[in-house]
C-alpha positions as CSV (number, residue, x, y, z in Angstrom):
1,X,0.0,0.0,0.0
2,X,1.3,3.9,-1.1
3,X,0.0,6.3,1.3
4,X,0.0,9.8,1.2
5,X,-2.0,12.8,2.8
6,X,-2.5,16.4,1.9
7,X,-5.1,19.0,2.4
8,X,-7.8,17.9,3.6
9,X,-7.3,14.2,1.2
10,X,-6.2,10.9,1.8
11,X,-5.0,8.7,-0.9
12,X,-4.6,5.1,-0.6
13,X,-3.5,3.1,-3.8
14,X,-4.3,-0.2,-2.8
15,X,-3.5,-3.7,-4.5
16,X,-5.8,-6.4,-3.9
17,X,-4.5,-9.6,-4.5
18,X,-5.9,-13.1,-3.8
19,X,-3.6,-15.9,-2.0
20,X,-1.6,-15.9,-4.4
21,X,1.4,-13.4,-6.2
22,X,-1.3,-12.4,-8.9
23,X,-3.2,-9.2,-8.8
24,X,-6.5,-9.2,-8.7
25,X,-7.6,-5.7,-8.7
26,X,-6.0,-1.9,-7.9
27,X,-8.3,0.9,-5.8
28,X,-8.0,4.2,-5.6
29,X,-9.4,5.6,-2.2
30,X,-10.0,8.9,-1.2
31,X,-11.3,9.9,2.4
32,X,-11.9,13.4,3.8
33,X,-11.8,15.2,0.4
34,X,-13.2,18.6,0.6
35,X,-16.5,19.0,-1.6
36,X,-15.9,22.5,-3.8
37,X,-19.4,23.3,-5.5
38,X,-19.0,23.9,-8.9
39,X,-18.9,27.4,-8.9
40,X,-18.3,29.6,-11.7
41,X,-16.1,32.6,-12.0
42,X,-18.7,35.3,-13.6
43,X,-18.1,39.0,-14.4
44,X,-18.8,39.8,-10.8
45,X,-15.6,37.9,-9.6
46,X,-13.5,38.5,-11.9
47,X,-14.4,42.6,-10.8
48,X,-13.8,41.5,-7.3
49,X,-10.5,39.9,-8.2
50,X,-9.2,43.2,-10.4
51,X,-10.6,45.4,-7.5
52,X,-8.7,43.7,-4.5
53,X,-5.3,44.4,-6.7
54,X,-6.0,47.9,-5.9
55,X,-6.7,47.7,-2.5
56,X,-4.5,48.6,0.4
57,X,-5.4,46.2,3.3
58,X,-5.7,47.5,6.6
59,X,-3.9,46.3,9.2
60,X,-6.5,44.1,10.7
61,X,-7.8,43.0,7.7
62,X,-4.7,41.5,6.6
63,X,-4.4,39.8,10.0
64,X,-8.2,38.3,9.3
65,X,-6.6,36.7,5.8
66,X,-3.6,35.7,7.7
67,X,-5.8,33.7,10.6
68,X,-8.4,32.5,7.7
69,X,-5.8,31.1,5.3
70,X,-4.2,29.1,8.2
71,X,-8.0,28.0,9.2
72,X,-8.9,26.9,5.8
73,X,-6.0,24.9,5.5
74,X,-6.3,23.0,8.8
75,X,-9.8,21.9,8.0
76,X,-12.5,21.1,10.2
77,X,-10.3,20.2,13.2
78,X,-9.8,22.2,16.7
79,X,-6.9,24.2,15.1
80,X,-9.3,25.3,11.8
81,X,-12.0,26.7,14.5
82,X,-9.6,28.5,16.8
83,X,-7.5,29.8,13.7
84,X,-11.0,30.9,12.3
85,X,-12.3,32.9,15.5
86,X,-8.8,34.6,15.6
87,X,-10.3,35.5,12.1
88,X,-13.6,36.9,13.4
89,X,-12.2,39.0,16.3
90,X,-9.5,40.7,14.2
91,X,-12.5,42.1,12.2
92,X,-15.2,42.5,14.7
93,X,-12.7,43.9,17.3
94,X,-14.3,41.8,20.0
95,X,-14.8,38.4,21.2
96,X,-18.5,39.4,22.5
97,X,-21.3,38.0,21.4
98,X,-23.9,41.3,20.6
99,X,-21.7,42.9,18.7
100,X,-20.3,40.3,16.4
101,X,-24.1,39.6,15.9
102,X,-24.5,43.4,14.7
103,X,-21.2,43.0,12.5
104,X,-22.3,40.2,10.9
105,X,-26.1,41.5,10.1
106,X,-24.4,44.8,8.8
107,X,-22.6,42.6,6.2
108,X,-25.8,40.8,5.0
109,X,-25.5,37.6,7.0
110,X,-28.3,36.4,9.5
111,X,-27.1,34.9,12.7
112,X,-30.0,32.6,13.0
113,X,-29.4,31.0,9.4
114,X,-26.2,29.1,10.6
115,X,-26.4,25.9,12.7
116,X,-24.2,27.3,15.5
117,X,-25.2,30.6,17.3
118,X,-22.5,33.0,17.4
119,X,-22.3,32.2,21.6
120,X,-22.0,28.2,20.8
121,X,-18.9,29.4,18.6
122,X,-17.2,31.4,21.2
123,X,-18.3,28.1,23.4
124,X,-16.6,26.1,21.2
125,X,-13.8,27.8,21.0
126,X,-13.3,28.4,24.1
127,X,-13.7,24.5,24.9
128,X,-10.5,23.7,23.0
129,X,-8.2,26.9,24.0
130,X,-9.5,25.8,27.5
131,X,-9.6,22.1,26.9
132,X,-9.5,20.0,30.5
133,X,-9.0,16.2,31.0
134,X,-12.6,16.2,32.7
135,X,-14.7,17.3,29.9
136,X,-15.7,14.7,27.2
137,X,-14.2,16.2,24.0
138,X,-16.7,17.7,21.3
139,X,-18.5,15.1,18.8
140,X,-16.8,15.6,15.4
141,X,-19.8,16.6,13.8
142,X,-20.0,19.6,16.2
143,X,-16.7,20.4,15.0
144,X,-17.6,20.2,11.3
145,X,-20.4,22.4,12.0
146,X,-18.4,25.1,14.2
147,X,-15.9,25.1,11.3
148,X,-18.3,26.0,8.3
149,X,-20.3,28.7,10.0
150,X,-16.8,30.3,11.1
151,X,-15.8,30.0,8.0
152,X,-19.3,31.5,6.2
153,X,-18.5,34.3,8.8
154,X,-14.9,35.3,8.1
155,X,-16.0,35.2,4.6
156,X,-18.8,37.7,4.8
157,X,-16.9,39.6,7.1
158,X,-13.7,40.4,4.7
159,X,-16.1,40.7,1.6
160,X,-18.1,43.5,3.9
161,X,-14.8,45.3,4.5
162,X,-13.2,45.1,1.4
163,X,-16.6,46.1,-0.6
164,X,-16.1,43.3,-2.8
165,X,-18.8,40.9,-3.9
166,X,-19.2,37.6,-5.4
167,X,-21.8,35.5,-6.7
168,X,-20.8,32.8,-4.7
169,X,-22.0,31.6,-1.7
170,X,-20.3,31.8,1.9
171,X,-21.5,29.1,3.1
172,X,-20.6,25.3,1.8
173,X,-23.7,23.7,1.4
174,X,-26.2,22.2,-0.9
175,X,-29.3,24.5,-0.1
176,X,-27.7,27.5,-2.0
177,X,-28.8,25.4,-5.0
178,X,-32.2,24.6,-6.4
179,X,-33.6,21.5,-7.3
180,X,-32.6,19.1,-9.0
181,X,-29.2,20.0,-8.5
182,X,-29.8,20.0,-4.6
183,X,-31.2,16.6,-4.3
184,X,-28.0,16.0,-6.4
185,X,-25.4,17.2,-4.7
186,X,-26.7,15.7,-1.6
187,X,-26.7,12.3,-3.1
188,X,-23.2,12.5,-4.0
189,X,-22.2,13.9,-0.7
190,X,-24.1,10.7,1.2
191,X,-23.9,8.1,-1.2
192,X,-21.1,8.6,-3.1
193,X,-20.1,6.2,-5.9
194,X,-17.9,3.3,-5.8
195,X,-15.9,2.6,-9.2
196,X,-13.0,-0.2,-9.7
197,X,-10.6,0.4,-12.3
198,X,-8.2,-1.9,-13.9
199,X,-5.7,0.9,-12.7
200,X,-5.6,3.8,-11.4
201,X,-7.6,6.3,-13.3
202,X,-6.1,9.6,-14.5
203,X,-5.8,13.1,-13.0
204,X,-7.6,14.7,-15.9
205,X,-11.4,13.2,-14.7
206,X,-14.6,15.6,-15.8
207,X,-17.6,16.3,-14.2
208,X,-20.6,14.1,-15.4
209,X,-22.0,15.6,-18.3
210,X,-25.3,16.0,-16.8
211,X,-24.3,18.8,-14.1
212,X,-23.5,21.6,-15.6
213,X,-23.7,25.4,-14.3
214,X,-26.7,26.1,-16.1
215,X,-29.0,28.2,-13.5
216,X,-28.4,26.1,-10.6
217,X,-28.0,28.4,-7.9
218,X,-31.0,29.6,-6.1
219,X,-32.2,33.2,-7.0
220,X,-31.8,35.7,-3.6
């Protein structure tokens, strides 16, 4: 067995043999691959990219890129939501409740649409800065959750400050995408599709011809 890991991906290249010295088949296995939506770089984003060339980043700002690019990269683990909060306090200024609420409303981003409330966040964060042997440690999934609504956050947060936009949604998830694609990309996500190759398949794989961009976002 090969076995390497990267960002957020685990590659196993497997060999499955019977008893004997012959071959029988080769696997490729992925686990804990990040799900990108297939999101499309329109006019508006390509406006947001040329405008951030021209911008001169305040001091807190680029401390909010700094903390998000190091959360992003550590994935939905204790480090990705303490790096992340770091994120949200360098552009809130605070660590209160209220008033990251009010931030975050000002930018166009409801507090009660994410699965977390902004105080289970700072709970959660404070959990693992303050983590003690006598406290059962957080359910993954509580994790996963904490990460992608810190991460929605940041992201509306440094697009509010910088006055750039994007068509694309902050948040990761299947809802910002109307049917069918929804029931789609949900399917994939829980059932995704086992395939055995006579080897290992090439980097160069498309999307299935079926999902394309088309209009499958939801209209706001």
């Amino acid at each position: 067995m090969q076995h390497g890991a990267g960002y957020w991906l685990t590659v196993a290249e497997i060999e499955i043999s019977e008893f004997s010295d012959a071959s029988v088949a080769v696997a490729d296995l992925r686990e804990l691959v990040r799900h990108f939506l297939p999101y499309e770089v329109r006019e508006k984003e390509l406006e947001a990219l040329a405008a951030l060339s021209d911008i001169d980043l305040p001091r807190h700002s680029q401390t909010a890129a700094r903390w998000y690019l190091r959360g992003v990269q550590a994935g939905p683990s204790v480090d990705g939501v303490i790096f992340l909060w770091f994120a949200v306090e360098a552009l809130t200024g605070t660590s209160k409740k209220k008033p990251i609420e009010e931030e975050l409303r000002a930018a166009g981003r409801d507090p009660a649409d994410q699965k977390m409330t902004v105080g289970e966040l700072h709970g959660l964060r404070s959990s693992f800065v303050h983590d003690r042997p006598d406290v059962k440690p957080v359910p993954p999934d509580r994790v996963r959750s904490g990460f992608h609504d810190l991460e929605a956050m940041v992201k509306t947060l440094l697009r509010h400050e910088l006055s750039v936009h994007s068509t694309w949604a902050a948040h990761i998830a299947s809802r910002v995408f109307d049917e069918p694609w929804q029931q789609k990309i949900e399917e994939a996500w829980t059932s995704p599709e086992v395939v055995f190759h006579d080897e290992l398949p090439g980097s160069d794989t498309k999307p299935r011809p079926e999902i394309t961009w088309g209009e499958m976002l939801r209209r706001s």
